[in-house]
N, C-alpha and C positions, 0 to 999 in steps of 0.2 A: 442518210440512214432513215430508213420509214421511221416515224413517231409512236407505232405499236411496238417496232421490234425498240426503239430505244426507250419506250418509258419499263418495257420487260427486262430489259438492262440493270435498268438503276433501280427495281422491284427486288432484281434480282442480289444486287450488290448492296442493299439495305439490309435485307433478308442475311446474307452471308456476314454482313456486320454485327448482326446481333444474336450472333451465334455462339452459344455458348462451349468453353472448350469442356472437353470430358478427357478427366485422365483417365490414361491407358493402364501405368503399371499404379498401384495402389499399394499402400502399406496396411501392414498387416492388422486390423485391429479386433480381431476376435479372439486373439490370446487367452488364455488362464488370467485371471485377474490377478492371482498371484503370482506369477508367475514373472520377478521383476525384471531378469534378462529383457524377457520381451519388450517390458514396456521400457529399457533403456533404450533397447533394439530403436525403439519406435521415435523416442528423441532424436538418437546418436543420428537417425538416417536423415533426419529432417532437414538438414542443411544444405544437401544436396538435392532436395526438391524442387522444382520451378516452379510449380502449381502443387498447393495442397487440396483437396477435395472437400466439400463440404462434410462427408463422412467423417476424416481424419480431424478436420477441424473441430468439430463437436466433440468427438473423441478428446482430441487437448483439451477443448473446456474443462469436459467432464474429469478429466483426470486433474486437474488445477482446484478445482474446487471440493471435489471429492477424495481427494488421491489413487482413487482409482475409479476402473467403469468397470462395473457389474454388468451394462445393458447388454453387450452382443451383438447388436446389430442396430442395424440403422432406423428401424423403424422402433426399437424400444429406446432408440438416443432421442427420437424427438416426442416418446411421449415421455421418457424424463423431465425434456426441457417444458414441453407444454403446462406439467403438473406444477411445475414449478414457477409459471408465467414467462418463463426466458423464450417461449419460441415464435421467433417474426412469422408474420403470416408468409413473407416472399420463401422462407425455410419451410413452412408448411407441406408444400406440393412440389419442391423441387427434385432434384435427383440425388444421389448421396456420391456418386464419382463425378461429377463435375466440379470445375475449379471453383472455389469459395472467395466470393466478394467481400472487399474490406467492411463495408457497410454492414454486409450479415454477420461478422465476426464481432461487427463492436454493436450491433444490437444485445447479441445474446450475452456478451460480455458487461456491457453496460448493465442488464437487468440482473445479473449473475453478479456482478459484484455492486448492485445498489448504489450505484451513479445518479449521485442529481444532476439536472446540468439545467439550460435554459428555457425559456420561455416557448419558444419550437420544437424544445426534446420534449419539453414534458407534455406538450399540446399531441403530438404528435406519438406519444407513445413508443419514446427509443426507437422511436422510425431508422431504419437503416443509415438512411442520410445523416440526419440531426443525431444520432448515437455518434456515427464515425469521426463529425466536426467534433462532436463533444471529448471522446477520446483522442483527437488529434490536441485539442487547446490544452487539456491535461497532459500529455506530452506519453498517452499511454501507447500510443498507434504515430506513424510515420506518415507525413503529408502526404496529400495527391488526391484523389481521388473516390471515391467511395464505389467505384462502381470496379475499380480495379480489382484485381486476383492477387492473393497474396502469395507469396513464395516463401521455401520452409526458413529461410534466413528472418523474414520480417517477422512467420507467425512465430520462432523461439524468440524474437525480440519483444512481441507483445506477451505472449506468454508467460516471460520473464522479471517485466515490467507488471502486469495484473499481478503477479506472486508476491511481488514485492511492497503494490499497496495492500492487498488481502493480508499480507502479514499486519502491516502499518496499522490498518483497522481490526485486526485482533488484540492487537498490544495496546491502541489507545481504550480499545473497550473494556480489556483488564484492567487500565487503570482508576478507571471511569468507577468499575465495579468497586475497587479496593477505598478509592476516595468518599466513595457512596456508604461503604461497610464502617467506613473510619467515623462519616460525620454520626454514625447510628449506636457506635460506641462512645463511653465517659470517656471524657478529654483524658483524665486521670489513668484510665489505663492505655491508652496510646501515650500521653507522655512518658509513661514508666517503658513500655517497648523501644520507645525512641532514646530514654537513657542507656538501655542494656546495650542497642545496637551501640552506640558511642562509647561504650568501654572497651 
């Protein structure tokens, strides 16, 4: 084989490697915000996913942290995230139906739910990478890779799992609160609540 047509070859077959998939069929996410069918609609279907979209993926954030998504569309999902410093610059310019990288799910997750993590997350600004190791060691995200695509199985797994610490750090900050209220209060009238409770 001539050496122009074969290095056009492996140009070519590098090129076609790093190609990103774009899903075809999409779920729905411009629903009525109230509208909760929909947004069960929008769970229930997830499972049978291969590939979620970067669109849908946001979506889930935003419905995790928010309980719902007011944005509409995809271009007011990422100036949500931006306003709020959650948005990776690789999210910045990319497309909103193509498949969503582990990486760019646990950046925006990591800044969205206020993850510290190590000395190359934080250098590095919940970089894609260093987010995805960080939520893998916290056991929020499933090993592999960061450059992989998630399927709707793993993102209700993570989804599920952020819900559950998000709860964890509202209930340890409630107590935080209450233990804080208590020391501001005379001993004397918290010992007399703590008797009433005991009767």
């Amino acid at each position: 084989m001539h050496p122009t047509a074969l290095a056009a070859l492996l140009a070519l077959a590098l090129l076609s490697g790093c190609a990103r998939t774009v899903v075809v069929e999409t779920q729905d996410t411009t629903y009525d915000p109230n509208d909760i069918d929909a947004q069960l609609d929008f769970w229930h279907e997830m499972p049978g996913r291969s590939a979620i979209t970067n669109n849908e993926g946001v979506h889930g954030v935003i419905l995790l942290i928010e309980g719902t998504d007011t944005t509409g569309s995809w271009e007011n999902r990422l100036a949500y995230l931006d306003e709020r410093g959650w948005l990776p610059e690789t999210l910045r310019d990319d497309r909103p139906d193509v498949a969503m990288r582990r990486g760019v799910l646990a950046s925006v997750l990591a800044r969205a739910l206020s993850i510290e993590g190590g000395v190359m997350y934080e250098l590095t600004g919940a970089s894609p990478r260093y987010a995805y190791r960080e939520l893998v060691y916290q056991g929020l995200m499933p090993s592999g890779s960061d450059q992989m695509v998630l399927d709707g199985v793993d993102f209700l797994g993570v989804i599920s799992k952020s819900e559950d610490r998000r709860q964890a750090s509202i209930r340890t900050a409630e107590q935080e609160a209450r233990a804080a209220e208590e020391l501001d209060r005379p001993v004397e009238d918290v010992q007399r609540e703590r008797d009433q409770i005991a009767r």
